[in-house]
Residue frames as a rotation matrix with the C-alpha (Angstrom) as fourth column:
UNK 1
-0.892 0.416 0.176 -17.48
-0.269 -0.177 -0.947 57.44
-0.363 -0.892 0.270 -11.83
UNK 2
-0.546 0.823 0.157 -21.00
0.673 0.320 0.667 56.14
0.498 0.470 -0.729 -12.21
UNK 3
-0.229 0.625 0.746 -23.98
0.176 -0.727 0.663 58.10
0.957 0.283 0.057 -12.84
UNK 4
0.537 0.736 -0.413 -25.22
0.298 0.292 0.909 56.94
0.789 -0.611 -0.063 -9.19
UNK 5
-0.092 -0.893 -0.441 -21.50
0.995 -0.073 -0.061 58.01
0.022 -0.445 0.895 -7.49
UNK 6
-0.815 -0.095 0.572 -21.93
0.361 -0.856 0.371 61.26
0.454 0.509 0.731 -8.99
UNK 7
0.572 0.811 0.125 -25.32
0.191 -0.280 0.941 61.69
0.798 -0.514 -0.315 -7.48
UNK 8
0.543 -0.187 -0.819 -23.37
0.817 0.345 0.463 60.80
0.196 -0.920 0.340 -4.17
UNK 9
-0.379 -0.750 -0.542 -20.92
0.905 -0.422 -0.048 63.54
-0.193 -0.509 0.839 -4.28
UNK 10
-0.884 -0.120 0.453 -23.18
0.256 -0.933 0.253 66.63
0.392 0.339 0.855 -5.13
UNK 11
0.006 0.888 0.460 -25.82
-0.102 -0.457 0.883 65.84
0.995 -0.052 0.088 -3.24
UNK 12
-0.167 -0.590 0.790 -25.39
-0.864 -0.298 -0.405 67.25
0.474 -0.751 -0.460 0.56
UNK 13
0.345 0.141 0.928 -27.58
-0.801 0.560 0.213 64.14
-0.489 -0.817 0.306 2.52
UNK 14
0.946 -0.197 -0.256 -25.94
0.045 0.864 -0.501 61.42
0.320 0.463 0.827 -0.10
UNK 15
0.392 -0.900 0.189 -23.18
-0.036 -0.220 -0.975 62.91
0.919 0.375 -0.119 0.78
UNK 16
0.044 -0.242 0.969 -23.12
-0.920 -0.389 -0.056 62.81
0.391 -0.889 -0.240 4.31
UNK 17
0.952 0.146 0.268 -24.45
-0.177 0.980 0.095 59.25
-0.248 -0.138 0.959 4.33
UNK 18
0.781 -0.613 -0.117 -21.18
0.416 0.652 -0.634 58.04
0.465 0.446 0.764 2.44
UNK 19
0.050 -0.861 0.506 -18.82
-0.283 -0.498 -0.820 60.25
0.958 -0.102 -0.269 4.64
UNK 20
0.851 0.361 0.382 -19.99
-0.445 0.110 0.889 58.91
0.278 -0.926 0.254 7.79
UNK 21
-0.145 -0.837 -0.528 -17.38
-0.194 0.547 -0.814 56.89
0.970 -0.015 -0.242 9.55
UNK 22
0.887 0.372 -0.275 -17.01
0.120 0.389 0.914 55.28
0.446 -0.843 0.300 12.75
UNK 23
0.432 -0.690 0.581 -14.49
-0.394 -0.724 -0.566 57.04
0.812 0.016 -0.584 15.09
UNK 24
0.413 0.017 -0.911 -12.93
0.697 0.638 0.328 55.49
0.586 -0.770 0.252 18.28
UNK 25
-0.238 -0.687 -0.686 -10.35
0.966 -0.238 -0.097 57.83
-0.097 -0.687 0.721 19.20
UNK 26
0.906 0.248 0.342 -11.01
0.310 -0.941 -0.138 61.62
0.287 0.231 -0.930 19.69
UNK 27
-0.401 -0.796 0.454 -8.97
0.557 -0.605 -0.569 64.80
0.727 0.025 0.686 20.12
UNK 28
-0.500 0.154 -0.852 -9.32
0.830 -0.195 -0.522 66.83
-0.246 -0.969 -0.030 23.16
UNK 29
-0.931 0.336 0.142 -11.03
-0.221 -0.829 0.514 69.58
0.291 0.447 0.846 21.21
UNK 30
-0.780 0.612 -0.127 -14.39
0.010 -0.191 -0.981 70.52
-0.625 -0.767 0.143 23.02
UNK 31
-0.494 0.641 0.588 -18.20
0.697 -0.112 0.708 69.89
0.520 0.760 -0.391 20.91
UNK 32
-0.976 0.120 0.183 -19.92
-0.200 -0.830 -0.520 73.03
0.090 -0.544 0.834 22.30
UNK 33
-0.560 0.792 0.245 -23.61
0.006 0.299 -0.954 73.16
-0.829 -0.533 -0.172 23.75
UNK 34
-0.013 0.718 -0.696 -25.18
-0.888 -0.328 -0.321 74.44
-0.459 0.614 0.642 20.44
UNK 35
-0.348 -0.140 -0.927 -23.60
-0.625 0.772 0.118 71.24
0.699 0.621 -0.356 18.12
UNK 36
-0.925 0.151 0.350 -24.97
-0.158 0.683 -0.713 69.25
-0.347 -0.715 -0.607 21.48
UNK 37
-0.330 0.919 -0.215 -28.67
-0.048 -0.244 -0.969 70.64
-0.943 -0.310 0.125 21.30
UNK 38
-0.132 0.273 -0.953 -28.47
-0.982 -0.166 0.088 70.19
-0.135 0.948 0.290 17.31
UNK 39
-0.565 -0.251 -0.786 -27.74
-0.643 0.731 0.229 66.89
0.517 0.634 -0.575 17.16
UNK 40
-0.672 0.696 0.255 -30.77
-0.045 0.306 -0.951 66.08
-0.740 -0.650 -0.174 20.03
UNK 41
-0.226 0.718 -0.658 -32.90
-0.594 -0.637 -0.491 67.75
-0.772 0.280 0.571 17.61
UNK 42
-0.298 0.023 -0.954 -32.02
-0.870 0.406 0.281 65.63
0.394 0.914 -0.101 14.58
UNK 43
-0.989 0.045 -0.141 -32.51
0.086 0.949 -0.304 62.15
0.120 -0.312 -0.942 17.02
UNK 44
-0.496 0.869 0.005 -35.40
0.235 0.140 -0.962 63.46
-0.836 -0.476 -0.273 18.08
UNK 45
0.188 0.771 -0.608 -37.16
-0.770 -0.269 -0.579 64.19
-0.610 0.577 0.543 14.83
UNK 46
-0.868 -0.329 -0.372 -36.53
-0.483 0.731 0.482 60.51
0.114 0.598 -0.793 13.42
UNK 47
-0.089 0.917 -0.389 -39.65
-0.576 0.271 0.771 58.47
0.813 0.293 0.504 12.27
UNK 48
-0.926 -0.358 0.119 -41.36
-0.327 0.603 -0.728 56.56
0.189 -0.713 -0.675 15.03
UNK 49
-0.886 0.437 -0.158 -43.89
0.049 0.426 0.904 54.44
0.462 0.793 -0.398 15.76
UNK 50
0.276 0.954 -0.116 -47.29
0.914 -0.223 0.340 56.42
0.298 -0.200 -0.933 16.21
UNK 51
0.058 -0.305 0.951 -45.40
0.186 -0.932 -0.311 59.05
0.981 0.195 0.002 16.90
UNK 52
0.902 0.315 -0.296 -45.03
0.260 0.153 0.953 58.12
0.346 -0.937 0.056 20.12
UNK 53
0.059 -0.961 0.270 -40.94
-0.478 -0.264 -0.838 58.99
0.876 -0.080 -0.475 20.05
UNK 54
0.807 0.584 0.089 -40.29
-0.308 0.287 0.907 56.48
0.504 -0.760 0.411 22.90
UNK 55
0.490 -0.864 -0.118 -36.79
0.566 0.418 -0.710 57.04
0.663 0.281 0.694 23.49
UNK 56
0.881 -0.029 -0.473 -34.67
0.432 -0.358 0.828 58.92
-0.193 -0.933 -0.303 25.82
UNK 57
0.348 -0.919 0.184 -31.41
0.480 0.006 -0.877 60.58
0.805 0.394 0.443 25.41
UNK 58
0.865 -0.404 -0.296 -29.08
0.201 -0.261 0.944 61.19
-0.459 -0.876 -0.145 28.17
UNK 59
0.666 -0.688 0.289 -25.74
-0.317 -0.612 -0.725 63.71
0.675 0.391 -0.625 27.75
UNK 60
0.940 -0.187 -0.284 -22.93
0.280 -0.050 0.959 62.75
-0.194 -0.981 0.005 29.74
UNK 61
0.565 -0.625 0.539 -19.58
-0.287 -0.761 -0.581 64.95
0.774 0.174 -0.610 30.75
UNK 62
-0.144 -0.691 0.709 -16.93
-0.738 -0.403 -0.542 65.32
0.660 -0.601 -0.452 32.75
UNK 63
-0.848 -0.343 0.405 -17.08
-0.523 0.672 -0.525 62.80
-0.093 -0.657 -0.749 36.07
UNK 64
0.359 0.857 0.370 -20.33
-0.616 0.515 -0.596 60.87
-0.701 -0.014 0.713 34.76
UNK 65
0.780 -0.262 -0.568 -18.52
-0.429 0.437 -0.790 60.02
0.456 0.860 0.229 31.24
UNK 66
-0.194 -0.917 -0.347 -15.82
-0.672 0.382 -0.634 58.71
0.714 0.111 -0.691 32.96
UNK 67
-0.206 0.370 0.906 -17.80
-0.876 0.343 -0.339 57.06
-0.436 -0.864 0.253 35.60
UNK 68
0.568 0.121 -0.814 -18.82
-0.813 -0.070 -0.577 55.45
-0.127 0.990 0.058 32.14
UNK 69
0.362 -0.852 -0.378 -15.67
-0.780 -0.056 -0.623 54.42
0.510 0.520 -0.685 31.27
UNK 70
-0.538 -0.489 0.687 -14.74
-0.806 0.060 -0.589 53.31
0.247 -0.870 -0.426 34.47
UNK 71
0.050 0.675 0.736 -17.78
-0.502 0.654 -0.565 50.90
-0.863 -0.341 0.372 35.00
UNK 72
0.817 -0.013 -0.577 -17.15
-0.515 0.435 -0.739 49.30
0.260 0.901 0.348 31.06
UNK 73
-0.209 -0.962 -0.173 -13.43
-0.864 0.265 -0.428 48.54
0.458 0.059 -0.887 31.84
UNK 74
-0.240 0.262 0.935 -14.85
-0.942 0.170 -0.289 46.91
-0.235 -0.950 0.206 35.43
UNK 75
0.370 0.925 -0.089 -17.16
-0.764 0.248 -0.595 45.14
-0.528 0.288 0.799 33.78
UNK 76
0.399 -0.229 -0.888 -15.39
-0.867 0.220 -0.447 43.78
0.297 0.948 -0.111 30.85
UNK 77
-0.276 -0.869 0.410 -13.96
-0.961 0.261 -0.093 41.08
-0.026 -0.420 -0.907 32.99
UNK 78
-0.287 0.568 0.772 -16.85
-0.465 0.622 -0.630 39.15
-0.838 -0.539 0.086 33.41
UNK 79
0.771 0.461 -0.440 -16.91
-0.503 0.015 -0.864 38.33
-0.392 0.887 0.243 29.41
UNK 80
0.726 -0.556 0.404 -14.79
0.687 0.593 -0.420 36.35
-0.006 0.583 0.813 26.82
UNK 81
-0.308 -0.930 -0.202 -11.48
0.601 -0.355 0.716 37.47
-0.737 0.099 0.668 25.77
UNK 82
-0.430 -0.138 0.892 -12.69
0.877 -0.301 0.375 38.37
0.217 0.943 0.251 22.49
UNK 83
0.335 0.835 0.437 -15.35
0.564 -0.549 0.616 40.59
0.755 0.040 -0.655 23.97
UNK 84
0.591 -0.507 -0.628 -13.23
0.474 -0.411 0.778 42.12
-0.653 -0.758 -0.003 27.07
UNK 85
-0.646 -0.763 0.007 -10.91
0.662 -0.556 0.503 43.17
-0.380 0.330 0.864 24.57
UNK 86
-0.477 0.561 0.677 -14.07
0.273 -0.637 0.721 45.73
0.835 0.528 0.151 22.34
UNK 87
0.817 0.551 -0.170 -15.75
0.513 -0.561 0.650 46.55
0.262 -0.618 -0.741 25.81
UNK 88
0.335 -0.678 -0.654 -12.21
0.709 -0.275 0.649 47.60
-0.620 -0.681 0.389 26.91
UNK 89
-0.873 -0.345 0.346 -11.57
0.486 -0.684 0.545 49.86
0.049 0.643 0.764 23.46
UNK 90
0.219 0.894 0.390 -14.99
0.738 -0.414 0.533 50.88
0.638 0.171 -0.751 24.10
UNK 91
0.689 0.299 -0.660 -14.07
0.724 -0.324 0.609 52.26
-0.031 -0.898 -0.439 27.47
UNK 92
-0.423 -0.843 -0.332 -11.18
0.641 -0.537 0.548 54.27
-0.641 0.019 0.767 25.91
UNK 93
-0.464 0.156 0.872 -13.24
0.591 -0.678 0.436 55.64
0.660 0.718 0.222 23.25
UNK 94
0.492 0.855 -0.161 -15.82
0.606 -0.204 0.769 56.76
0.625 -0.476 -0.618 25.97
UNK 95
0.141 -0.595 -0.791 -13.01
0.756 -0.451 0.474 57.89
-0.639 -0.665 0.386 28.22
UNK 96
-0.532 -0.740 -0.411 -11.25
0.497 -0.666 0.555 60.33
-0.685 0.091 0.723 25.47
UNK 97
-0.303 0.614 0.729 -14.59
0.839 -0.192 0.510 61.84
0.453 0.766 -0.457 23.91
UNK 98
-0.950 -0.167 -0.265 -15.70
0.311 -0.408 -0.858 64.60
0.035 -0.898 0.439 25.43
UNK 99
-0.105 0.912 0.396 -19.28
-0.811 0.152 -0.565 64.04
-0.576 -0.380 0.724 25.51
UNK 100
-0.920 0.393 -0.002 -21.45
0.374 0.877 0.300 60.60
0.120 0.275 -0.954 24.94
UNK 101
-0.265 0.964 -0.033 -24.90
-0.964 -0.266 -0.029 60.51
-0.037 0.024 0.999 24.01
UNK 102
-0.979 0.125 0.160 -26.45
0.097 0.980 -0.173 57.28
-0.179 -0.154 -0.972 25.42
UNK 103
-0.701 0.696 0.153 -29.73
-0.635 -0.708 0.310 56.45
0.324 0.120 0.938 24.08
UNK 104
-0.954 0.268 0.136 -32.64
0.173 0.860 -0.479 54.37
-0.245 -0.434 -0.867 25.77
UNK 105
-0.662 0.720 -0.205 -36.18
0.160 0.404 0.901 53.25
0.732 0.564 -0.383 25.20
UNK 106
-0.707 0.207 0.676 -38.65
-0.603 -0.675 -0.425 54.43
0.369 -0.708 0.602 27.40
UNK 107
-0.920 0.367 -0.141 -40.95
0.367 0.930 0.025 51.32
0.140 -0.029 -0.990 27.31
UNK 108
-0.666 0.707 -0.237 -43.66
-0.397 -0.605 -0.690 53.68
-0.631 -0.366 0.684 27.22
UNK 109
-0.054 0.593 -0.803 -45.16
-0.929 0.266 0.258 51.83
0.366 0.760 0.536 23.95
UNK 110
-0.429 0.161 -0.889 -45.01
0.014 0.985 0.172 48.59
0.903 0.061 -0.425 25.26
UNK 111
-0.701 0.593 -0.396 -46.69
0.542 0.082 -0.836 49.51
-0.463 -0.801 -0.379 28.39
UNK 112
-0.359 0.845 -0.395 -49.47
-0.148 -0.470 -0.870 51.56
-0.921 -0.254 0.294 26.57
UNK 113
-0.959 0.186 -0.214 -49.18
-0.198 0.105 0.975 50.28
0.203 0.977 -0.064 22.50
UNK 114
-0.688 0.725 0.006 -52.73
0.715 0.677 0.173 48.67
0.121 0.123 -0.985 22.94
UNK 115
-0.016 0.621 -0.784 -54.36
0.430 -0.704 -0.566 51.80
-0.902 -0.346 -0.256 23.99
UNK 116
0.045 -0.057 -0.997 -53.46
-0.825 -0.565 -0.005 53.27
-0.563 0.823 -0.072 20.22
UNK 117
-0.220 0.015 -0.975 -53.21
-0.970 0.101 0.220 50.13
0.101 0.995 -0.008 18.48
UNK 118
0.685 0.724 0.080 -55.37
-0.720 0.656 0.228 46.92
0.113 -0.214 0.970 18.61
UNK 119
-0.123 -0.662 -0.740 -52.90
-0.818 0.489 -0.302 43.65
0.562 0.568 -0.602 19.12
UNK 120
0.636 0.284 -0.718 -53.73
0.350 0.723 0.596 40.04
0.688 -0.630 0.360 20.31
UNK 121
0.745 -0.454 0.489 -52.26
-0.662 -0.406 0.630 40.45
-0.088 -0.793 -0.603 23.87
UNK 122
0.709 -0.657 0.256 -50.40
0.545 0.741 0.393 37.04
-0.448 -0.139 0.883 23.21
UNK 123
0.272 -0.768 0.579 -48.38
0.916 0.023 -0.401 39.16
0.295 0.640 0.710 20.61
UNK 124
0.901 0.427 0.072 -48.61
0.385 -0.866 0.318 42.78
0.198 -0.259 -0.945 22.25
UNK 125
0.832 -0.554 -0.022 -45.45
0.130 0.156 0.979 42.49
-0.539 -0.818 0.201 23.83
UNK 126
-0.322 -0.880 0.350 -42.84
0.694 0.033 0.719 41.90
-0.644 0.474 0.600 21.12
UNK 127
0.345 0.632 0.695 -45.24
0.926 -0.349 -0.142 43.87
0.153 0.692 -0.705 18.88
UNK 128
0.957 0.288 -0.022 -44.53
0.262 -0.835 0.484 46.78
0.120 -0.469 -0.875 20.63
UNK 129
0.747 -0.589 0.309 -41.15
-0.101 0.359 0.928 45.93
-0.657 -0.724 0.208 21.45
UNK 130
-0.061 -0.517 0.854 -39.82
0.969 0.174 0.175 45.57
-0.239 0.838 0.491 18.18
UNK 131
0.292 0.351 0.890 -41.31
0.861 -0.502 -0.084 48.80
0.417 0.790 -0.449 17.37
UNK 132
0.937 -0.339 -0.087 -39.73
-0.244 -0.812 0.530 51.07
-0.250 -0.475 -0.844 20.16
UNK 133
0.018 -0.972 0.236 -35.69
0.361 0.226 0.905 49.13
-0.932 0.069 0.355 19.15
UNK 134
-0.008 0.036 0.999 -36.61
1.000 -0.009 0.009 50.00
0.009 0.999 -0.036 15.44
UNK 135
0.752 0.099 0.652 -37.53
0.240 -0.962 -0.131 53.82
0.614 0.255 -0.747 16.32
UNK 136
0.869 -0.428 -0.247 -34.97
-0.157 -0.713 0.684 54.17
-0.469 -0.556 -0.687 18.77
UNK 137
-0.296 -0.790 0.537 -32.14
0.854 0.032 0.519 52.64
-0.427 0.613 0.665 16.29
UNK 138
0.395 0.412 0.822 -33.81
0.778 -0.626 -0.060 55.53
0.489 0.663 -0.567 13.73
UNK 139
0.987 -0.146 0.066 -32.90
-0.160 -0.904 0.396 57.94
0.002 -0.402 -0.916 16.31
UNK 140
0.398 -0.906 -0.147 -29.49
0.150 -0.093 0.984 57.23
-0.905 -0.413 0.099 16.75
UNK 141
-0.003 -0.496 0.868 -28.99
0.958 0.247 0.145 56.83
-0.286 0.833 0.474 13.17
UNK 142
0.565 0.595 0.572 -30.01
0.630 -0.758 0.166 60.10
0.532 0.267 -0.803 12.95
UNK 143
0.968 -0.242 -0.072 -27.96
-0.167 -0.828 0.536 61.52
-0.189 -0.507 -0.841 15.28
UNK 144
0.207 -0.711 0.672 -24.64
0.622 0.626 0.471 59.49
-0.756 0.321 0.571 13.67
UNK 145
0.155 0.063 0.986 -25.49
0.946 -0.297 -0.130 61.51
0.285 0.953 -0.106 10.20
UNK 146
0.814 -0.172 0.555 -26.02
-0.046 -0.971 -0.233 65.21
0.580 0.164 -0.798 11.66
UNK 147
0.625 -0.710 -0.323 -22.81
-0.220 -0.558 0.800 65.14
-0.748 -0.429 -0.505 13.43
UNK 148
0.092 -0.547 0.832 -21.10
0.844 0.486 0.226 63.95
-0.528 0.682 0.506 10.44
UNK 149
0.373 0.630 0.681 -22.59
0.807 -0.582 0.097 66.86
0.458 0.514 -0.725 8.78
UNK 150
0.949 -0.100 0.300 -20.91
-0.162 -0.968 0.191 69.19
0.271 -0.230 -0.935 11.25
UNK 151
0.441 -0.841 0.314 -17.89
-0.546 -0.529 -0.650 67.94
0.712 0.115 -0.692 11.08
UNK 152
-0.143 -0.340 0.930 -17.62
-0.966 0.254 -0.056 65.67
-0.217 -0.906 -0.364 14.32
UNK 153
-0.551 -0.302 -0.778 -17.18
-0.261 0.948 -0.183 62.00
0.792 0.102 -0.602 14.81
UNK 154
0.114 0.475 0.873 -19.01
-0.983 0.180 0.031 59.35
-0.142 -0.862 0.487 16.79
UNK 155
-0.913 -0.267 -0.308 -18.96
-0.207 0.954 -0.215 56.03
0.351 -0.133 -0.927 17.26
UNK 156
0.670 0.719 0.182 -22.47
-0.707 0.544 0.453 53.03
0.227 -0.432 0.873 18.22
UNK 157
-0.617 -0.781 0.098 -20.88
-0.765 0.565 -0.309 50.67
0.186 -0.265 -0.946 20.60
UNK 158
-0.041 0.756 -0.653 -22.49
-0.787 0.378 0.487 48.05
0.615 0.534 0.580 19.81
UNK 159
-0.353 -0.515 -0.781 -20.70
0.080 0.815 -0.573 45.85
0.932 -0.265 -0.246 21.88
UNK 160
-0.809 0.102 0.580 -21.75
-0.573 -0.362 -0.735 47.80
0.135 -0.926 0.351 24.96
UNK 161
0.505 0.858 -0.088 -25.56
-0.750 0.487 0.447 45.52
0.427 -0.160 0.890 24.80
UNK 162
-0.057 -0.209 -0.976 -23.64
0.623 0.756 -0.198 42.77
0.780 -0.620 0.087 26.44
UNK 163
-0.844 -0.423 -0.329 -23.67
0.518 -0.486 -0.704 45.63
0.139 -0.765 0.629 29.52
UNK 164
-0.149 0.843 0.517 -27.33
0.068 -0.513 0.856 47.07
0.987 0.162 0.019 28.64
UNK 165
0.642 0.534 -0.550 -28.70
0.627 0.048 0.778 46.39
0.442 -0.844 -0.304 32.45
UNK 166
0.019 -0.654 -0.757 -25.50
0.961 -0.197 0.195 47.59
-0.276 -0.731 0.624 34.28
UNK 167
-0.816 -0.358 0.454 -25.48
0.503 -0.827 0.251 51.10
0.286 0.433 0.855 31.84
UNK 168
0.289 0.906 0.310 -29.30
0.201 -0.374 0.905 51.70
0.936 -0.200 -0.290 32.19
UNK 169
0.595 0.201 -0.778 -28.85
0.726 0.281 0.628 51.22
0.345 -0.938 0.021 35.73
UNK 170
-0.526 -0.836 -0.157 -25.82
0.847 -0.499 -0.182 53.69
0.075 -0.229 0.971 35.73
UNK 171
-0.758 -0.177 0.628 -27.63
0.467 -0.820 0.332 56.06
0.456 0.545 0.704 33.87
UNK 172
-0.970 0.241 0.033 -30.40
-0.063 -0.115 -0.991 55.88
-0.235 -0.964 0.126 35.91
UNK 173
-0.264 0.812 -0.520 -33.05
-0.963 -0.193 0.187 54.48
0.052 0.550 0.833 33.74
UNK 174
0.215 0.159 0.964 -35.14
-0.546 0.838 -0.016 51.95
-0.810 -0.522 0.267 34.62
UNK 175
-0.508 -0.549 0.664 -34.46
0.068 0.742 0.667 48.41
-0.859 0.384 -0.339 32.66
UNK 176
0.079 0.315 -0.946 -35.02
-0.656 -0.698 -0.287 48.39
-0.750 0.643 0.152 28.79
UNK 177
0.601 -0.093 0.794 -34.71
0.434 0.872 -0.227 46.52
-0.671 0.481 0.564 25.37
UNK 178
0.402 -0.622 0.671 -32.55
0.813 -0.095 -0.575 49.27
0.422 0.777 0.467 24.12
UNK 179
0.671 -0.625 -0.399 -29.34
0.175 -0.389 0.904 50.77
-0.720 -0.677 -0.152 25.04
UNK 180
0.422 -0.797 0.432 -26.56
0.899 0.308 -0.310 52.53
0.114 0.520 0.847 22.63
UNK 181
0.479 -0.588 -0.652 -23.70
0.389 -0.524 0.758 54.50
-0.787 -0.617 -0.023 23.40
UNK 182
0.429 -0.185 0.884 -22.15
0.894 -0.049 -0.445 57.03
0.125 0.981 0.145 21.38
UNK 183
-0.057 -0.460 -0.886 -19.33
0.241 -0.868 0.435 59.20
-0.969 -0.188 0.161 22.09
UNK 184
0.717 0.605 0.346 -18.91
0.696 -0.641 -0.323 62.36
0.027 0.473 -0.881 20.32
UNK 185
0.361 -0.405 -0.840 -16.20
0.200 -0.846 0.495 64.59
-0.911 -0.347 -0.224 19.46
UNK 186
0.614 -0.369 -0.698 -13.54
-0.787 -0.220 -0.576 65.55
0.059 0.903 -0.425 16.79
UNK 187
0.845 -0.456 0.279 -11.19
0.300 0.837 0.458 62.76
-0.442 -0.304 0.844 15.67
UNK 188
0.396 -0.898 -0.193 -7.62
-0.265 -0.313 0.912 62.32
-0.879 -0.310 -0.362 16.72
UNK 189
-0.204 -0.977 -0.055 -6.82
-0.224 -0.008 0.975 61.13
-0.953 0.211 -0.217 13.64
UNK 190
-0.308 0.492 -0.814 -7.95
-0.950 -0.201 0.239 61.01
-0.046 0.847 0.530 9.76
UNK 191
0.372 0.359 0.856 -10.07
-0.077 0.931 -0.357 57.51
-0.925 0.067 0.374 9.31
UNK 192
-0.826 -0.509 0.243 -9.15
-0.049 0.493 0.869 57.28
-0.562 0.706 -0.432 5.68
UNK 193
-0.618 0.628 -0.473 -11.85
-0.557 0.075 0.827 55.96
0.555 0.775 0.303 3.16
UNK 194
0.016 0.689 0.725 -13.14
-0.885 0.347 -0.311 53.68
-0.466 -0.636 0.615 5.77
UNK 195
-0.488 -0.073 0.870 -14.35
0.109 0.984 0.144 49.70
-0.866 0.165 -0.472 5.01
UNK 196
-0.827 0.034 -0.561 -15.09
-0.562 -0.094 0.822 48.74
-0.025 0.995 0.097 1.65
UNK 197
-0.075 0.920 0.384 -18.61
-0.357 0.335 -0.872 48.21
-0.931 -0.203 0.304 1.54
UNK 198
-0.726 -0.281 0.628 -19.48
0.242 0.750 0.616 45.51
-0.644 0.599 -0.477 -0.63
UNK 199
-0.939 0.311 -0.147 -21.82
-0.266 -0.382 0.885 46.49
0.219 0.870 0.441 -3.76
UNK 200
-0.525 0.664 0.532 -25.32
-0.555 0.207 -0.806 46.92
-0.645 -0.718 0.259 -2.86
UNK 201
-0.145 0.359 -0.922 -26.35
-0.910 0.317 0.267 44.96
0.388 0.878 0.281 -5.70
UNK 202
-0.606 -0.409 -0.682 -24.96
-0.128 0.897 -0.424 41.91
0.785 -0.169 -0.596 -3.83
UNK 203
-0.989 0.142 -0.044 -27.65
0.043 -0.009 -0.999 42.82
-0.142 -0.990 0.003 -1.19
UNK 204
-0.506 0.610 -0.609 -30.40
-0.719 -0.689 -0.092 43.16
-0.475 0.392 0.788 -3.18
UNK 205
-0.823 0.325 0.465 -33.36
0.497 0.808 0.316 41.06
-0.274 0.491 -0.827 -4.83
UNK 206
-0.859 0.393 -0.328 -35.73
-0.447 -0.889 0.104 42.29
-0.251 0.236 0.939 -7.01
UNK 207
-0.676 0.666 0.315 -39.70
0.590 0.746 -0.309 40.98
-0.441 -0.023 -0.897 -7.01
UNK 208
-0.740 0.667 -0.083 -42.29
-0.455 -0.405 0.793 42.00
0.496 0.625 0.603 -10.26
């Protein structure tokens, strides 16, 4: 084991980071309201920019999550094969969680960034814009890690941004530049070690 491995397995947030895992299928076993209202807590206390937390999180159960479900499958027609086939395993994962935490941008920084921070207006726009997809990715990561941490599984359907307008629109939020979906429960079945993640060296450049 290297020195840095070793770090990984005795310390609790290295440790969660490397246990994470990406879950598709759940078990019918219920996440109760408290592990719901914990893992809000952790999204919502991720870094953001000005502190403006411009994000939303919406809970759905029972005949909304499967409305969900139901409107992904629908959907999925209107896309390539390759893609119809990952919106359609999306909609099963969504279907047999038993709760999803969908999160959206609130576009509240990009309608008011200039009021807290000077920017040419030509650039104001993405400026701003980049900076609510960056804190609201922060939040989900965040909420990815503290259920790990208790024990539950989740899944970012990433794939689901080919569907962003139609989901907002479900969920009843108005249009955005960020949308991810993330069901939540216990999984039906052990993941293993997960994907072999390639050496972060190989990712890495170092400037003196």
């Amino acid at each position: 084991m290297q020195p840095d491995e070793a770090v990984f397995s005795i310390n609790e947030t290295l440790k969660t980071i490397k246990m994470r895992r990406s879950v598709r299928a759940f078990a019918r076993e219920e996440v109760t309201q408290e592990q719901i209202r914990i893992l809000l807590q952790a999204a919502n206390e991720a870094p953001s920019a000005h502190n403006q937390q411009s994000w939303r999180f919406i809970v759905l159960k029972g005949e909304k999550k499967h409305g969900l479900a139901e409107l992904v499958a629908e959907g999925a027609v209107n896309f390539s094969r390759p893609a119809q086939a990952l919106l359609r395993m999306s909609a099963r994962s969504i279907a047999s969680a038993p709760v999803v935490i969908a999160v959206a941008n609130s576009g509240d920084l990009i309608e008011h960034g200039t009021e807290l921070f000077s920017v040419e207006k030509d650039l104001a726009h993405d400026f701003f814009r980049t900076m609510e997809i960056q804190s609201s990715a922060a939040a989900v990561q965040n909420l990815l890690l503290a259920a790990t941490s208790l024990g539950l599984a989740t899944v970012w359907l990433g794939i689901m941004f080919l569907m962003k307008d139609e989901v907002l629109k479900f969920l009843g939020e108005p249009a955005g530049e960020f949308m991810a979906v993330v069901p939540v429960g216990h999984a039906a079945r052990s993941n293993g070690s997960g994907p072999q993640k390639e050496p972060f060296e190989m990712k890495v450049k170092y400037l003196d």
